[in-house]
C-alpha positions as CSV (number, residue, x, y, z in Angstrom):
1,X,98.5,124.1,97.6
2,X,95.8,123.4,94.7
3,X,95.9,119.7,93.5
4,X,95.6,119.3,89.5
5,X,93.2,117.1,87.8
6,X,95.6,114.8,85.7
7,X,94.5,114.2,82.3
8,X,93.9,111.0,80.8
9,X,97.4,111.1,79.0
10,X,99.0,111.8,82.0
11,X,97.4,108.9,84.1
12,X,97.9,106.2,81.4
13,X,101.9,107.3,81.2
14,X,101.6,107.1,84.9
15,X,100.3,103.6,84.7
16,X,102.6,102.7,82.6
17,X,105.6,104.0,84.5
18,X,104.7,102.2,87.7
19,X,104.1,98.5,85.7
20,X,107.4,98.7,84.3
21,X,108.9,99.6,87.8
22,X,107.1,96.3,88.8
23,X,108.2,94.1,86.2
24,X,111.8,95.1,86.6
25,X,111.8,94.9,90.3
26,X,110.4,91.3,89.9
27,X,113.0,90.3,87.1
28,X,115.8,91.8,89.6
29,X,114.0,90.4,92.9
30,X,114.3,86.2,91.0
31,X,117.6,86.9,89.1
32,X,121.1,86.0,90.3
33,X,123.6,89.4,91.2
34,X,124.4,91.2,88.1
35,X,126.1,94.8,87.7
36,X,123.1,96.7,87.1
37,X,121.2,94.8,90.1
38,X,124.4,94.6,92.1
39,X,123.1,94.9,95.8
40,X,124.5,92.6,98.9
41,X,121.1,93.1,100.9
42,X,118.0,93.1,99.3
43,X,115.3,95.0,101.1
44,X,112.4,92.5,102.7
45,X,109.4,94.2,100.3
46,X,111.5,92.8,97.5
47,X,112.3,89.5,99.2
48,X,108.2,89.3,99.0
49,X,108.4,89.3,95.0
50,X,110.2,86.0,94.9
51,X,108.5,83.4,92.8
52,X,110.9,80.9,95.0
C-alpha cells in the first residue's frame, strides 16, 4: 500500500478535527450527565481530563 503525502489543507483540517475532539471530550469529561453525554461509566483516559 503506497502512503499519500497530505497537503497542507488536509493537515490543517486534520488539526482542526482532532482539537475540537479535545475540547469537547474535556467539556463532557467536567460536565454533569446530559443526554448527549449520557454514559454511566466513563472510560479512565477521560477520567484523566478532569480539571477536579
Amino acid at each position: 500500500m503506497k502512503t499519500q503525502k497530505l497537503s497542507n489543507t488536509t493537515r490543517l483540517g486534520l488539526k482542526m478535527l482532532e482539537r475540537a475532539a479535545l475540547i469537547s471530550a474535556h467539556a463532557g469529561a467536567n460536565s454533569a450527565c446530559t443526554f448527549l453525554y449520557h454514559d454511566p461509566k466513563k472510560p479512565e483516559a477521560l477520567k484523566k481530563l478532569k480539571k477536579f
